[in-house]
N, C-alpha and C positions, 0 to 999 in steps of 0.2 A: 366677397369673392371666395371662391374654395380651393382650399389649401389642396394641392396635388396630392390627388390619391383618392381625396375623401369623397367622392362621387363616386368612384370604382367601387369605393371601399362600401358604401350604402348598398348601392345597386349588387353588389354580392350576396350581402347577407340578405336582400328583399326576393332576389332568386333560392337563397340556401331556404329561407322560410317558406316562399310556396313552393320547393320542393319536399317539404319533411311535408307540409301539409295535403300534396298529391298524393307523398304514402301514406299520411293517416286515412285517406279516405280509399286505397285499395284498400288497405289493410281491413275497413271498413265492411266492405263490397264481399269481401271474401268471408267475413267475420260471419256474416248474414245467412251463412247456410249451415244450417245443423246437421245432427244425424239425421234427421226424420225424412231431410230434403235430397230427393232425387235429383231436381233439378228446379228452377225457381225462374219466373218472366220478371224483366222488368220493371215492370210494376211492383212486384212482392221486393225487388233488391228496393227500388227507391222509400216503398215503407219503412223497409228494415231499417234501413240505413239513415234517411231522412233526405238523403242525396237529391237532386235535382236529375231527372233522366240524363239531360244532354252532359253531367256531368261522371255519371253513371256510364253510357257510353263513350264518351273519350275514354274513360280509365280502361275500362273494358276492353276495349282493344289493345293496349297496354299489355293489360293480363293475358289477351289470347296470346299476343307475341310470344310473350314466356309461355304460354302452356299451363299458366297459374287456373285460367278459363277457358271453358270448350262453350261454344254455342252448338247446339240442337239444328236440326231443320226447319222446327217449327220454330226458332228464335228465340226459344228459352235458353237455359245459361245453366251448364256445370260445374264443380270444381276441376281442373285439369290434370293432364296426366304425368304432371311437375311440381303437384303438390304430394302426388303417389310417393313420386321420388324423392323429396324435402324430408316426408314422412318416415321413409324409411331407414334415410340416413341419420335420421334425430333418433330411431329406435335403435339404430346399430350404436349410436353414440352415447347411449341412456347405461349408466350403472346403478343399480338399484339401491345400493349403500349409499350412493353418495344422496340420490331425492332423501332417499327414507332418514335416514341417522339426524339431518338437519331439522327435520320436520317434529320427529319424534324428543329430539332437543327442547323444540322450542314450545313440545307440550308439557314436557315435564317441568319445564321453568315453571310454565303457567300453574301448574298442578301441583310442584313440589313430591310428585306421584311417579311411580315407574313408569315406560311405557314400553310395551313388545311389539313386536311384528311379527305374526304368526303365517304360518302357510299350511295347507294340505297336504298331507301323503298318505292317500291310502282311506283308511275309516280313522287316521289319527290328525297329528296337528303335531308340527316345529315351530319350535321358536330360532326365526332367522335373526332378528336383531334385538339390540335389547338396549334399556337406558335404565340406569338405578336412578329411583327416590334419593333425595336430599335427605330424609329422614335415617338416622340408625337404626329405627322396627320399618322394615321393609319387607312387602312382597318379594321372593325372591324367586325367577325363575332364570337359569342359564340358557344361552345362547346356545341351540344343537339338544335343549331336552324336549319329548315327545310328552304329549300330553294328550287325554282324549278329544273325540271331536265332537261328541255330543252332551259336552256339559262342560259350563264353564263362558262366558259372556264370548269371547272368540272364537271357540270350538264352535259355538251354535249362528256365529255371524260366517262364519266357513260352510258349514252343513245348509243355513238357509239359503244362500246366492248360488249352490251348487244344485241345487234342486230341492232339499229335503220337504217333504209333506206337512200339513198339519200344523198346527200351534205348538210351540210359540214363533215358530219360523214364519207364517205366513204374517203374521203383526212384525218382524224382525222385516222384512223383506219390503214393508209396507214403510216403517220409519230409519231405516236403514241404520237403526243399533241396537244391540242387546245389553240393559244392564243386567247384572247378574251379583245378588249377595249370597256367598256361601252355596254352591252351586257345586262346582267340582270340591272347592273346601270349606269347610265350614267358617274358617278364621279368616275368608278373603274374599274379596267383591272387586268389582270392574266394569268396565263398560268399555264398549268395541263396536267399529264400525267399517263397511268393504273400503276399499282400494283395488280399484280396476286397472284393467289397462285396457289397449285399443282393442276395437269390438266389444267391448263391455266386457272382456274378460277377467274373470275373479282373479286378483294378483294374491290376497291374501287377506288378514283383518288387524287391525290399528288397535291396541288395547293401552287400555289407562288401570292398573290396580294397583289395589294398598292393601292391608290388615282390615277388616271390618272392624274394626275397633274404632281405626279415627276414619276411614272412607266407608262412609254408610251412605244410604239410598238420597238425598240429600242431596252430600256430596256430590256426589255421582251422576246426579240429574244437572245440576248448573254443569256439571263441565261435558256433557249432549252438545253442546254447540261447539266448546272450542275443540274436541275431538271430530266432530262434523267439517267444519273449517278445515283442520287438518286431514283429513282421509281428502278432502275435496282437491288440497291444495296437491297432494301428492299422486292423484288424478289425473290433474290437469299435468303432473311435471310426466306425467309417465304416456301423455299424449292423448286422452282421451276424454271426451265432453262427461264434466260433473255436476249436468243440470240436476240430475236426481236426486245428489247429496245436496244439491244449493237448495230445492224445495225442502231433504227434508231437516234442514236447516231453520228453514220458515215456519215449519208445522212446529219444528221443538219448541218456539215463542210461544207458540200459542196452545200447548199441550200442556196437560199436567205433568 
């Protein structure tokens, strides 16, 4: 016999489960549509997704209620005009020190290496945030110093996403980093990669340097990924899809 309660108490938590599991599968449904997609048939959500049509529609009406999804005429499927507004309340709520300073933290642990956050102004380049190396001989550049734009692993990852012509920006724009030894200095090397934000717009470039003394070309190529990884990750915190950075993530395995 069941002790009073303990049937209430089951049947709660088997409601509270296939409720977290109705939003994993909106969350799902919504997930399915990239930049690329205007708008997407049922069919294309149940691929993406793996979903079951009839499960695909129940949710779907869900989402139109919120406004999460708009159906078409012809019964295709958009995102709605309440994810506009989610979007833009998450932009209004975004400080860029807070994504950035955590990120750049957790590369330099990795790296033992500086790392900056550099931005555009003009035909130059700021450094907006900055993290020191664990080492005593360190790159050293301040937070608020201008430096060129067209030399120097950052400078050239700012010039290439901005338009710049010609080589080496068009291979930069292709792997989405520039390492660079002795470049703007002779005594210092680095490697750098974008950070967008929504619209694919250039927020600025992720740099990792040291002394070329102990951060040589080497160096500098194993750590293509975990600076890939982070430009990605700081991407996605600034609201904007980083399939590009996750490809050329992929290609860095498989690159010299």
């Amino acid at each position: 016999m069941d002790l009073p309660g303990k049937s209430s108490d089951a049947t709660n938590r088997r409601t509270s489960a296939e409720g977290v599991a109705a939003l994993d599968r909106a969350i799902a449904i919504l997930d399915a549509f990239t930049t690329a997609d205007r708008s997407l048939s049922l069919a294309e959500i149940a691929t993406r997704t793996g979903l079951y049509k009839s499960t695909i529609l129940r949710l779907a009406n869900s989402l139109l209620r919120g406004q999460l999804l708009a159906r078409l005429d012809d019964g295709r499927y958009r995102v709605g005009p309440a994810a506009f507004r989610l979007g833009a309340l998450y932009q209004r709520s975004v400080v860029a020190v807070d994504i950035l300073l955590p990120i750049m933290r957790d590369l330099s642990e990795k790296s033992w290496e500086s790392v900056a956050f550099y931005v555009r102004s003009g035909d130059v380049r700021t450094c907006l945030y900055r993290v020191e190396s664990k080492h005593p001989i360190r790159y050293t550049i301040r937070e608020g110093d201008v430096l060129p734009l067209l030399a120097g692993s950052g400078g050239r990852v700012l010039a290439a996403f901005s338009g710049q012509p010609g080589e080496p920006y068009e291979t930069i724009r292709k792997t989405c980093t520039c390492l660079a030894v002795g470049d703007r200095d002779p005594e210092t090397a680095g490697v750098s990669a974008p950070v967008f934000g929504p619209g694919r717009v250039l927020l600025g470039a992720l740099t990792l340097a040291g002394p070329s003394t102990r951060v040589d070309a080497a160096f500098l190529q194993g750590m293509k990924r975990p600076l890939l990884e982070a430009a990605a990750r700081a991407t996605r915190a600034f609201g904007e899809d980083a399939s590009m950075l996750d490809q050329a993530i992929l290609a860095a395995e498989v690159l010299p």
